[in-house]
N, C-alpha and C positions, 0 to 999 in steps of 0.2 A: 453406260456401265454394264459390267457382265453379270447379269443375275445368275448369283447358285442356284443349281440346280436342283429341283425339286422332284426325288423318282419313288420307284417302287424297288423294292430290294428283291423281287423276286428270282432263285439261284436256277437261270434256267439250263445251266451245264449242269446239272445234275437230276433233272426232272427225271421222273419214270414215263411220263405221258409218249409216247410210239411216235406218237405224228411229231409232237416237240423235241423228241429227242431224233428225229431221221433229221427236221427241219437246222437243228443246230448242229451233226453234221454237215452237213452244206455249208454252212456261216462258217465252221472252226477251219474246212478244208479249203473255203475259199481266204482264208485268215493268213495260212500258214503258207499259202502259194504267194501272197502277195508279201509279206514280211521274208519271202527268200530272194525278192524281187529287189528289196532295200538292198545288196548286197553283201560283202560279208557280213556276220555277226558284228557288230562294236556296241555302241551304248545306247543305250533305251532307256525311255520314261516314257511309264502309262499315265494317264490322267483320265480319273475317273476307275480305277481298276477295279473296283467290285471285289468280289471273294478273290480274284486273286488269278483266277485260270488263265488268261491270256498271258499275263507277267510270265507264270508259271510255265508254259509253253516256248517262250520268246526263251525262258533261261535255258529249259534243255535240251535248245538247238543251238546254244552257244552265246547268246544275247548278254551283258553285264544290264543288268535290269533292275531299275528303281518304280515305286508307283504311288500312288495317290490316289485318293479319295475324298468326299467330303463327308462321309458317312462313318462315326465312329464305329458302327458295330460291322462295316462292311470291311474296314481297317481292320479289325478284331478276327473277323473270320481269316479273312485273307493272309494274317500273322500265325495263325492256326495250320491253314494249308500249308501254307510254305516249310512249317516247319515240320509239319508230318512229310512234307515231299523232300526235306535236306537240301534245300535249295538255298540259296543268301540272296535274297530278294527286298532291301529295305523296304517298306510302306509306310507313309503317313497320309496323318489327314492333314486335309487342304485343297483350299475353295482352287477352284481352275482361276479365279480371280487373281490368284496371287502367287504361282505357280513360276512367272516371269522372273520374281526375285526369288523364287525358292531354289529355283536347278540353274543349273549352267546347261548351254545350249547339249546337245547329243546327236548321236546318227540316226535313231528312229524315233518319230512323238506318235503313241499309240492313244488316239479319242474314241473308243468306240461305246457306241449306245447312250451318248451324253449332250449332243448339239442340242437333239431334239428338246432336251429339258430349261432350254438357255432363252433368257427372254433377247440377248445378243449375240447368235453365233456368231455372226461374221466378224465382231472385233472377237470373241475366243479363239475364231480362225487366225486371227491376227498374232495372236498370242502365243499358240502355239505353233505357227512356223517358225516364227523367231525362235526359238526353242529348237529349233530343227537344224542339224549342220546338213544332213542329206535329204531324210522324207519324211512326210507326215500320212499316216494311215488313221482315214474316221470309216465309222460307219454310224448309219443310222437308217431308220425301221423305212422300207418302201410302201408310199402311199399312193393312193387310200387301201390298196392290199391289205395292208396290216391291219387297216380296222377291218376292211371288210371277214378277215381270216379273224379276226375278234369276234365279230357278231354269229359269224358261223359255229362257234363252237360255244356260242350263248354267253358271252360276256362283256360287259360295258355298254348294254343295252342302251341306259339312259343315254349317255353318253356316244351314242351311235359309234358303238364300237372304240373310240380313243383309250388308251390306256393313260392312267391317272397320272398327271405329271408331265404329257406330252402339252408341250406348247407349241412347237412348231411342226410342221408336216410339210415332207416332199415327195416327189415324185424321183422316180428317176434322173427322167433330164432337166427338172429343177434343181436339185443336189449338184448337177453337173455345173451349172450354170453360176448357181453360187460360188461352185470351189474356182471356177475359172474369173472368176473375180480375183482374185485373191492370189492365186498358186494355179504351176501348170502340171493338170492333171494324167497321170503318168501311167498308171493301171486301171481298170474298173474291171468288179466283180458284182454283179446280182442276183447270188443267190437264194433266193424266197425266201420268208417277206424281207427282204436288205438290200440296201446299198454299199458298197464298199470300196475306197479310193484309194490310190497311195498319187499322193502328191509333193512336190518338192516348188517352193518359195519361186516366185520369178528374180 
C-alpha cells in the first residue's frame, strides 16, 4: 500500500532567505529545462502540487494543466495563486493513492518533492507512469546533502538534520537506480540539494 504522505508545507518559492532563494533558482531553471525536454506542450498533471508554482509555470509556457494534492490548505493556496495569476489551472485534493482512478493517462506526470514522504515509492512510481502517455518528471531532496545543508544552518538538530516528514533518503545514484527499475531514465539534473529525472515507462 502507498502510504499519504506526511510533509511540511513549508512555501519555499517564496522565501526571502538569499541562500534559499539562489538555491531554488537552480531547482525551478533546472525544472523548466527539463519539462521542455517532454516535448511540445500537451497535458499535465501534477501530484502533489503544493501552492501551485510548478502547475503555474507548466501553464504559462503552454501546458493544459491539472493538479493535486493531499493537503487541503495547500489546495486552498494554490486556488488562490492561480487565480491572482488568470490562469485555468483545476486543483484538488487527493491522496497520490488514488490518482489512477482520478485522471486519465496525459503527456507529462509532474511528482516533485513528494517520493521522499511515501512509506512505497516504488509502487507510487508505478502509479504514476501509468498515468504517463510520454514522461514522468520527480524530484526529490539529494542525500545526505540535504541534511547535512540542514544542520549547517542549524536545524533538525535532533533529528540530524532530516526534515520532518521525510521517510525515505537518496543519494544520487540511488534515486537513479530506483527509477531504472521501473522506467527508462531519460534526463537528469542535480541541482543542490536535488535530484531531478524525467522518465518515460519501459
Amino acid at each position: 500500500m502507498i502510504e499519504q504522505p506526511a510533509g511540511n508545507y513549508y512555501d519555499k518559492y517564496s522565501t526571502a532567505n538569499p541562500i534559499a532563494r539562489h538555491l531554488m533558482q537552480g531547482f525551478l531553471a533546472s525544472f523548466r529545462d527539463l519539462v521542455s525536454k517532454a516535448g511540445p506542450p500537451g497535458e499535465a498533471l501534477e501530484v502533489g502540487c503544493g501552492e501551485g508554482e510548478l502547475s503555474m509555470r507548466m501553464a504559462a509556457a503552454g501546458w493544459c494543466v491539472r493538479g493535486c494534492d493531499i493537503a487541503c490548505e495547500a489546495v486552498q493556496e494554490a486556488r488562490i495563486r492561480i487565480a491572482a495569476a488568470d490562469l485555468n489551472i483545476p486543483v484538488e485534493v487527493a491522496d497520490i493513492r488514488d490518482v489512477g482512478n482520478l485522471y486519465s493517462p496525459v503527456d507529462l506526470v509532474v511528482c516533485c518533492e513528494v517520493l521522499e514522504h511515501l512509506e512505497s515509492p516504488e509502487q507510487a512510481l508505478d502509479v504514476l507512469l501509468a498515468l504517463s502517455r510520454r514522461y514522468l518528471l520527480v524530484s526529490v531532496p539529494r542525500e545526505p546533502i540535504w541534511r547535512a545543508m540542514n544542520m549547517l544552518r542549524g536545524t533538525y538538530w535532533a533529528s540530524l538534520g532530516n526534515t520532518p516528514g521525510h521517510i525515505q533518503h537518496w543519494s544520487r545514484r540511488q534515486f537513479i537506480a530506483m527509477l531504472a527499475r521501473h522506467a527508462e531514465v531519460v534526463e537528469l539534473r542535480s541541482p543542490l540539494p536535488w535530484t531531478l529525472a524525467l522518465c518515460r515507462a519501459y
